[in-house]
C-alpha positions in Angstrom: 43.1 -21.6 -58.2 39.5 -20.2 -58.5 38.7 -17.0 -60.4 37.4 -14.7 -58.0 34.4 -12.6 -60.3 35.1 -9.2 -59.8 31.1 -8.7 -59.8 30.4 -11.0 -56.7 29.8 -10.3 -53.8 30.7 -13.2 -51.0 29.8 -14.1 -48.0 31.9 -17.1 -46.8 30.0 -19.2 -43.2 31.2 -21.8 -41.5 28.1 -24.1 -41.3 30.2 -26.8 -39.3 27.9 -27.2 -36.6 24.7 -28.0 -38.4 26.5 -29.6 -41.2 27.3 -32.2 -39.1 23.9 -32.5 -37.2 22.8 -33.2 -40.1 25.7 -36.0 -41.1 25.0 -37.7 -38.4 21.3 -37.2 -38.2 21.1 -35.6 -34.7 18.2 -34.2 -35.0 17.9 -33.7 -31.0 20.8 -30.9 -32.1 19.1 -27.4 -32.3 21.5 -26.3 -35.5 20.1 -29.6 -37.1 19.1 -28.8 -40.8 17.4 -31.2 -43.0 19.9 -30.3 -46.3 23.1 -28.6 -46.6 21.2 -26.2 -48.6 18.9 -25.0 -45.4 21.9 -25.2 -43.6 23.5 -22.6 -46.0 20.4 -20.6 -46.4 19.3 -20.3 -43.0 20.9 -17.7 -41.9 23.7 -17.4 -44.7 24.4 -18.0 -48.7 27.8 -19.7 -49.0 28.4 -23.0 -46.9 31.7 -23.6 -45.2 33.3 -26.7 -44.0 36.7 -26.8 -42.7 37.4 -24.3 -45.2 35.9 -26.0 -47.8 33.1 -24.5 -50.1 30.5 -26.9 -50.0 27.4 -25.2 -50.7 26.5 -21.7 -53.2 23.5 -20.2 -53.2 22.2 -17.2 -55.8 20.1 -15.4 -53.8 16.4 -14.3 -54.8 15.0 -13.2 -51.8 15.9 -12.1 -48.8 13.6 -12.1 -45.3 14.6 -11.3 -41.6 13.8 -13.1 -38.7 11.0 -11.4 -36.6 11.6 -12.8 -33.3 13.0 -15.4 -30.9 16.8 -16.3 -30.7 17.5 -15.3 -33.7 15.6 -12.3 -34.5 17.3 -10.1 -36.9 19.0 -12.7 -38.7 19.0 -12.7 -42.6 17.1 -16.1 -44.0 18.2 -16.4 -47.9 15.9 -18.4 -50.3 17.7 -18.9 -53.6 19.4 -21.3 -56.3 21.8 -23.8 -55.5 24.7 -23.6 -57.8 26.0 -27.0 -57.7 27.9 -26.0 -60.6 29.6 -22.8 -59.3 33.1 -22.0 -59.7 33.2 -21.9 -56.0 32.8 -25.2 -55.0 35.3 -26.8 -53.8 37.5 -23.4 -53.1 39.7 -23.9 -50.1 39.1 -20.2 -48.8 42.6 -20.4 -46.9 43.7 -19.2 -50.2 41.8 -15.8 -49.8 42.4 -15.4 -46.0 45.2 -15.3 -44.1 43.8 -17.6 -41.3 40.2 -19.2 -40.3 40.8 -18.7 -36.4 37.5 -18.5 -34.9 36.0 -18.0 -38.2 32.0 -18.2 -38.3 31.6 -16.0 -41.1 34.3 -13.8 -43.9 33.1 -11.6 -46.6 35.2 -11.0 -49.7 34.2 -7.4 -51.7 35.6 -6.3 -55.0 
């Protein structure tokens, strides 16, 4: 089991959708992302596949989106942590289920 830091602060996204655009190189697919790191970033910090952790990002910056579809949206540029403690975690472990889950936050 992973050892939650008591100082983080977590935001948990399920990046499914443009995580697989981008496995299978659909690039016709609107969510397509060129990395898993802009499809983490995009719009979130943490990367979630079938309840898998397989993305962390630290954030440095933080800038909104002005207009369009998306307008209001958070866009995160920051450090992947390919060596976090949270890769890997199978966030089932901190939530009772992932039913329609897009994104979870987990506070200390």
């Amino acid at each position: 089991m992973v050892t939650i830091m008591e100082s983080d602060k977590i935001i948990f996204v399920n990046i499914k959708n443009s995580y697989e655009a981008l496995r299978n190189n659909d690039r016709s697919n609107p969510l397509y992302r060129d990395s898993v790191y802009n499809c983490t970033v995009k719009y979130w910090r943490i990367g979630c596949y079938k309840g898998k952790v397989i993305e962390v990002v630290r954030i440095k910056s933080v800038s909104s989106v002005t207009s369009g579809e998306y307008a209001g949206r958070k866009i995160f540029e920051g450090i992947e942590e390919r060596q976090s403690p949270y890769m890997g975690l199978d966030i089932r472990e901190l939530f009772d289920t992932l039913a329609n889950f897009n994104t979870k936050y987990w506070n200390f």
